[in-house]
C-alpha positions in Angstrom: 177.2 40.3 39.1 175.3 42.2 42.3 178.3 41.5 44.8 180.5 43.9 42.3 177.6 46.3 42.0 177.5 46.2 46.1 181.7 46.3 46.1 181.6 49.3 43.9 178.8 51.6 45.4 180.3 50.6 48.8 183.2 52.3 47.3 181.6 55.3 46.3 180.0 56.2 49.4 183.0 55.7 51.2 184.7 57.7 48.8 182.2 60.8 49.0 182.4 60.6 52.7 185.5 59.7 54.2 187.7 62.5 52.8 185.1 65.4 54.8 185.1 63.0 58.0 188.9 63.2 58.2 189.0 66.5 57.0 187.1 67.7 60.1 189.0 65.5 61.9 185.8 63.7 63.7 187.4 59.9 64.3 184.3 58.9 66.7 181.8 59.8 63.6 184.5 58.2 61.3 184.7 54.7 63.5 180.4 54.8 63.7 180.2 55.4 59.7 183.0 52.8 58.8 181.0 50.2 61.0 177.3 50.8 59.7 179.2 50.8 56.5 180.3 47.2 57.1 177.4 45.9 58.2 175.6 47.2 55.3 178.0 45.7 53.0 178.3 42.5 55.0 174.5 42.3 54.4 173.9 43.7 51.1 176.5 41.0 49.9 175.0 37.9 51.8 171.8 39.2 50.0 172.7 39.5 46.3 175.4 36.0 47.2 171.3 34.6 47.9 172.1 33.3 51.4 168.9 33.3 53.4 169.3 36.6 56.5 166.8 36.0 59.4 164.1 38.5 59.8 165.4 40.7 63.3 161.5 40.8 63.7 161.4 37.4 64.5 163.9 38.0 67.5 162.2 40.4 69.0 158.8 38.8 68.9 160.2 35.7 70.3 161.8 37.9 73.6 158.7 40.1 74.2 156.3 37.1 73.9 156.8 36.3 77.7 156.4 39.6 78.7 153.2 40.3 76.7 151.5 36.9 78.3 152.2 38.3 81.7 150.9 41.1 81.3 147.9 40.0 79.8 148.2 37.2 82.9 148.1 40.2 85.0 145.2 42.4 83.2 142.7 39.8 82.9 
């Protein structure tokens, strides 16, 4: 039931926005607003399909975790 909910307001904001993007003619800003588009559908779908996303939090903690033990190595 959500993935056709996520299908069809994917549709409407491409709908709203794509016409005015090709209107003006701006490809770069079309190509930028397709893509986010994607991933946020790619997403919202994996979400409401109930398959588990990692938290990008997680990723970032585990790269700057070195870092932060030198520099407290350092500071000490």
């Amino acid at each position: 039931m959500w993935i056709i909910i996520v299908i069809f307001a994917v549709g409407i904001m491409a709908a709203l926005q794509l016409p005015s993007l090709n209107k003006k003619k701006l490809r770069k800003e079309r190509s930028v607003y397709l893509l986010l588009l994607f991933i946020a559908f790619v997403l919202a779908s994996l979400e409401s399909l109930r398959i588990k996303i990692p938290n990008p939090l997680d990723a970032v903690t585990i790269a700057v975790k070195p870092i932060t033990m030198v520099i407290n190595y350092i500071f000490q």
